[in-house]
C-alpha positions in Angstrom: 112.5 186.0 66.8 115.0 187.5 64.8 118.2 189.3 66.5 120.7 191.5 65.3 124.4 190.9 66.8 126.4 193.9 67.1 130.1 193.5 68.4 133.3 192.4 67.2 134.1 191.6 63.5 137.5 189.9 63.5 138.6 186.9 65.8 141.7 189.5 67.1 139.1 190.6 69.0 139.6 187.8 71.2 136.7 186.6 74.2 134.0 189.1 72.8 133.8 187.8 69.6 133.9 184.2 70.8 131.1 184.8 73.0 128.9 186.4 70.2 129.4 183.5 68.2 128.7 180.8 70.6 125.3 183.2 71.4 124.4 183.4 67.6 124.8 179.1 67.6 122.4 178.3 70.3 120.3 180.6 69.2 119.9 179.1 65.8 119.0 175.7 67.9 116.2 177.5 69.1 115.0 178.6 65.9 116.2 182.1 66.3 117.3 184.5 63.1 120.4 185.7 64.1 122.3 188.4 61.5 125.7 189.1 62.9 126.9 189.8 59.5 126.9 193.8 59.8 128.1 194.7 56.1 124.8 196.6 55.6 124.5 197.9 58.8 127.8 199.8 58.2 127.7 200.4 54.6 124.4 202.4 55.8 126.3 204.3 58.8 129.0 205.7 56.7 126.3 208.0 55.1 124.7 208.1 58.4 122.9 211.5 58.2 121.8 210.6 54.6 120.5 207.3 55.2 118.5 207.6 58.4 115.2 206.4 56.9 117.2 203.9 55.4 118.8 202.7 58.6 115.3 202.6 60.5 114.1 200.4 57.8 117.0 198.2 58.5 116.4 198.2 62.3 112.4 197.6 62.4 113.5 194.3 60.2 114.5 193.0 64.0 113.0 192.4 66.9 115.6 192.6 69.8 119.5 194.2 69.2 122.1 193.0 71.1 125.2 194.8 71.5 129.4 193.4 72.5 130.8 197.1 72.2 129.9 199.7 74.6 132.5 202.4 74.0 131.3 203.3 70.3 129.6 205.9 68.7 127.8 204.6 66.2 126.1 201.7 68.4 124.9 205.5 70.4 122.9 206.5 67.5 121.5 203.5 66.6 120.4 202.6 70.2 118.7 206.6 70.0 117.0 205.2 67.3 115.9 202.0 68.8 114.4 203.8 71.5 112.3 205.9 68.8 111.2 202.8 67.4 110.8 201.1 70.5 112.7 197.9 69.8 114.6 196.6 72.7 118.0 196.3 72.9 120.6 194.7 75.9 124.4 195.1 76.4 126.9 193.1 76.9 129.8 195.0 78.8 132.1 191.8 78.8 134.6 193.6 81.2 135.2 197.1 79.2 133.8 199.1 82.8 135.9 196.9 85.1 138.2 199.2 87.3 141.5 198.3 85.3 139.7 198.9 81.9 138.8 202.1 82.8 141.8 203.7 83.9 143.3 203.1 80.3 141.9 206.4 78.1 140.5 207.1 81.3 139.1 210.7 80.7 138.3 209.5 77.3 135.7 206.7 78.7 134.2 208.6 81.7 133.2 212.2 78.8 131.8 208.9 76.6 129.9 207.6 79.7 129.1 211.5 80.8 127.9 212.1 77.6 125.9 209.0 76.2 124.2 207.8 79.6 120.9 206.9 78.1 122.9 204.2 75.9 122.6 202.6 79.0 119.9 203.8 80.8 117.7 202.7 78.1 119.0 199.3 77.6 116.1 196.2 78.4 119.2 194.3 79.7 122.7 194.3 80.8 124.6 191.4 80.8 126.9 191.1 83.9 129.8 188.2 83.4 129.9 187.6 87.7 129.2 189.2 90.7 133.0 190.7 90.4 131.9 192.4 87.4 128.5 193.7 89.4 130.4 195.1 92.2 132.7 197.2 90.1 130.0 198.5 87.3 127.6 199.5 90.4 130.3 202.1 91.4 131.2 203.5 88.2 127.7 204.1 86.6 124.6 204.4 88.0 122.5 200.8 87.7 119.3 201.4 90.0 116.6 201.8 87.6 118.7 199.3 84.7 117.9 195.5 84.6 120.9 193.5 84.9 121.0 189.8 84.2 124.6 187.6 85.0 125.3 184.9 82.3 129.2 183.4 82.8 131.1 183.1 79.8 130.3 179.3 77.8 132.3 177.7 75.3 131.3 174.7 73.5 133.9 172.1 75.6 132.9 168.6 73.4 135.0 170.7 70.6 137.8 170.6 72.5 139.2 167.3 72.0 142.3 166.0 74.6 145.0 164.7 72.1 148.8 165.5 73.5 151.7 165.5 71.4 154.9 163.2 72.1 157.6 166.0 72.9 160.9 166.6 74.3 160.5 170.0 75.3 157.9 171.0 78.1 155.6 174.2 77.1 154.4 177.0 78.7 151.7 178.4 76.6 150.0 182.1 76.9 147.2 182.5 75.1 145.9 185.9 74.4 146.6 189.5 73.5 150.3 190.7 74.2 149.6 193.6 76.0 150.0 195.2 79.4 146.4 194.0 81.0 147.4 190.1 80.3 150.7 190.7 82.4 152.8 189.8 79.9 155.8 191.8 81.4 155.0 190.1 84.7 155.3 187.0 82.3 159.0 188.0 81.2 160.2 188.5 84.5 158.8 184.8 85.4 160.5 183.1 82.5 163.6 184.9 83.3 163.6 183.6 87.0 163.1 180.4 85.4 166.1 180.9 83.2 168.2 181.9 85.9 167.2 178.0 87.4 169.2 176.1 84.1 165.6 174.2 83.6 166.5 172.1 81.1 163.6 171.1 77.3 161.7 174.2 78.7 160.0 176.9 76.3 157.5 179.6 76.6 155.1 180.0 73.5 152.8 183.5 73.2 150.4 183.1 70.8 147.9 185.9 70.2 147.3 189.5 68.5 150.0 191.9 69.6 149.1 196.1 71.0 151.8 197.4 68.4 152.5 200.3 70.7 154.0 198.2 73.2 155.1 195.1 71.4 158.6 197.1 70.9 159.1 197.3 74.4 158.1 193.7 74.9 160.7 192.4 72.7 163.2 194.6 73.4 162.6 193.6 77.8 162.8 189.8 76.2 166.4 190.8 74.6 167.8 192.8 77.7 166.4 189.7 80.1 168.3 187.3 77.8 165.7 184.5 77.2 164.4 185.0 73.7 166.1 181.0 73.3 163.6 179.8 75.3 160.3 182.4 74.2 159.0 181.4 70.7 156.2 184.1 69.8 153.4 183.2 67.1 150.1 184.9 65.3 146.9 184.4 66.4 145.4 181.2 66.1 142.6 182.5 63.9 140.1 179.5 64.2 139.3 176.2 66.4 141.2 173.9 64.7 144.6 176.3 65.0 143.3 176.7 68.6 143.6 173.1 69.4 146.7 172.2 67.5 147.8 175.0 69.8 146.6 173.6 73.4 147.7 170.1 71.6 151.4 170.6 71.9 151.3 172.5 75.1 151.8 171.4 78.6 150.6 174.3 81.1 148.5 177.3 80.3 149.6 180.8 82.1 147.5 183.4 82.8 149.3 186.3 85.0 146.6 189.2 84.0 146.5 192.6 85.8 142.4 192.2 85.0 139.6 189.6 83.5 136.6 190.1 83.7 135.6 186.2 82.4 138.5 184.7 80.7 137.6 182.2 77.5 141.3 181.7 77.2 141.2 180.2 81.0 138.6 177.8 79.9 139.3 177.0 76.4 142.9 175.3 78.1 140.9 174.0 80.7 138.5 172.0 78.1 141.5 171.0 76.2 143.2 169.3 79.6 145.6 171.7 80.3 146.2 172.4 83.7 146.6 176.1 84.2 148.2 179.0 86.7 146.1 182.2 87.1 146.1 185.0 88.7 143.2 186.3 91.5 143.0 189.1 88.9 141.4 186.4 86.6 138.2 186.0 88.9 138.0 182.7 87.9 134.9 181.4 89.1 135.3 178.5 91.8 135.2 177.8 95.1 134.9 174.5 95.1 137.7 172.3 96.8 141.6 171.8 95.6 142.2 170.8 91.9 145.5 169.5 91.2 145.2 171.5 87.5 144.1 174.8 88.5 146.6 177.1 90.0 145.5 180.3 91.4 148.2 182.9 92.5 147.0 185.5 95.2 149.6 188.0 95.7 151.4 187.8 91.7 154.8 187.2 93.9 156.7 186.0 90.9 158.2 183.3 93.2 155.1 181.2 93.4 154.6 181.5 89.5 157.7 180.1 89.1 157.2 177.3 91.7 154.2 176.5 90.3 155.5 176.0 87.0 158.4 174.2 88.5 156.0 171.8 90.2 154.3 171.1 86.4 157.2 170.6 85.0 158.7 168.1 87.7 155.5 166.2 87.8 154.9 166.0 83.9 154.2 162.4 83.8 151.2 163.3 86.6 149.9 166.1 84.1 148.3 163.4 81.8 146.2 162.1 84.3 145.1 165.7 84.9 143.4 166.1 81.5 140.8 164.1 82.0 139.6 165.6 85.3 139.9 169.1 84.1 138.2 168.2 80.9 135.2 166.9 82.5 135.5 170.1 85.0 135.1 172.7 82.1 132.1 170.1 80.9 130.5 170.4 83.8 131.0 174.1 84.6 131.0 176.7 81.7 129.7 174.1 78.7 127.3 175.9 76.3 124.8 173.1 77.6 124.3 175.2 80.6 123.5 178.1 79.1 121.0 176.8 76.0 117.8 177.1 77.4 119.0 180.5 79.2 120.1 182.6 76.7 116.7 182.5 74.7 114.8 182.9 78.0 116.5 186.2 78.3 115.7 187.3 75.0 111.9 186.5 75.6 111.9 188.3 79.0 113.3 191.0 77.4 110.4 191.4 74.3 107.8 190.6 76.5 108.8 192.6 80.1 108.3 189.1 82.0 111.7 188.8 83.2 111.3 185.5 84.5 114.7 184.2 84.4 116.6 183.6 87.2 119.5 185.2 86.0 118.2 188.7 86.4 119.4 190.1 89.7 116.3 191.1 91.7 
């Protein structure tokens, strides 16, 4: 079977992108063609009303499209052609019709939803992250007659290795794109609380792409808070070995997100032994019983961030015999083992109508 991956381009993307390459690598285990190199595709788009013959060529050469970006354009025409041509195609809406997502260019996304509702409607498959994810998409577009299949976000955990570095100063790491739907203002106010406490070898690291429109006001909120001596802010770790030297040197992962829809950050920390503090809005997954390395906070009352770092930090000699355990939880949870014979199984239900997987909610 050969499958044509339509997404994200660029690791800044963050989760998406991840997810599309982790797809496109147990795929090729099961002796599937996977392109997700789309320099052709978009070289052919740019002269889009030229090229159309040439662009149906291009599509027929596959037998089943899978698309990461909902909210574009171009991935509209070329599902109106799929259709024509009647080769299948399934979404993935990782999050982008959550409620929180959609308020932000909200009259923007509802005209695009308005306006291009057979991108959807004619979809073989939508991938749904959770039931979280279900409950919200079933009141913002209509999903009676559309097949929807749940597949949680996997990472491949055995890559993440558990090797700390010997340091004085204890770490606070955030992982992810500075912007308002990560919390990261919620985050400043934290650290400043924590400030106000004269912690002592204490630092918060921010590692990620920034929203230029807003990373202004996030360093001037830093100055006026007075605790840029204990924030160090870096570039995005750009591949898994920069990810890991990363989670290497860090102590505790912090997640205070306004909205997730299936973190990879969350779990990437996790699989490199990091205990971590979360918010509900991450919809993290679990209901299983207590683990001393997983934090959730339920109201975001900034005192129980701060106490929960606090309790970390007091109990850092403890934290080491934390790895291990949450290691071997992210093996056994969201490993790419549990999806491998999955994934393909979708793609076969959805060229030959069988839709035999258990993942497809009846």
């Amino acid at each position: 079977m050969k499958i044509l991956s339509i997404g994200y381009n660029s690791v800044d993307a963050g989760g998406p992108y991840n997810v599309a390459e982790n797809y496109k690598n147990i795929l090729q285990k099961n002796n599937f063609v996977v392109d997700t190199n789309n320099f052709q595709l978009n070289k052919i788009i740019k002269n889009i009303f030229f090229n159309r013959k040439e662009l149906i060529e291009y599509l027929n050469s596959y037998d089943l499209v899978h698309f990461h970006n909902i909210f574009s354009i171009s991935n509209v025409f070329i599902s109106s052609l799929l259709y024509q041509i009647h080769i299948p195609y399934i979404i993935s809406l990782h999050g982008n019709l959550n409620y929180w997502s959609l308020k932000q260019s909200k009259l923007r996304k509802k005209i695009f939803l308005y306006l291009f509702s057979s991108f959807i409607k004619n979809s073989r498959g939508i991938h749904i992250l959770n039931d979280h994810e279900k409950t919200e998409v079933s009141k913002i577009i209509n999903i009676k007659n559309s097949r929807l299949f749940k597949l949680q976000n996997c990472i491949d955990v055995p890559k993440y290795k558990i090797n700390k570095t010997k340091k004085k100063i204890f770490t606070v790491l955030f992982f992810g794109r500075l912007n308002y739907k990560k919390g990261v203002f919620r985050l400043l106010d934290i650290i400043k609380k924590i400030d106000n406490d004269n912690i002592k070898n204490i630092k918060f690291l921010f590692v990620g792409p920034k929203d230029l429109e807003i990373f202004d006001e996030f360093k001037n909120k830093m100055k006026n808070l007075q605790i840029e001596k204990i924030i160090e802010i870096r570039d995005i770790a750009k591949n898994l070995e920069e990810k890991k030297k990363v989670f290497r040197e860090s102590d505790v992962f912090i997640l205070p997100s306004e909205d997730e829809a299936d973190s990879v950050a969350v779990k990437e920390a996790l699989s490199s032994g990091l205990p971590v503090i979360i918010s509900k809005n991450c919809k993290f997954d679990y209901n299983g019983d207590d683990k001393d390395f997983l934090k959730i906070i339920q109201n975001n009352d900034l005192n129980e961030y701060c106490q929960a770092i606090k309790n970390f930090y007091l109990n850092n000699e403890i934290i080491n015999n934390f790895s291990e355990a949450a290691h071997s939880f992210a093996v056994d949870n969201f490993s790419l083992s549990r999806i491998e014979e999955v994934l393909p199984q979708i793609y076969y239900d959805c060229l030959t109508y069988s839709f035999e997987s258990e993942n497809w909610y009846k």
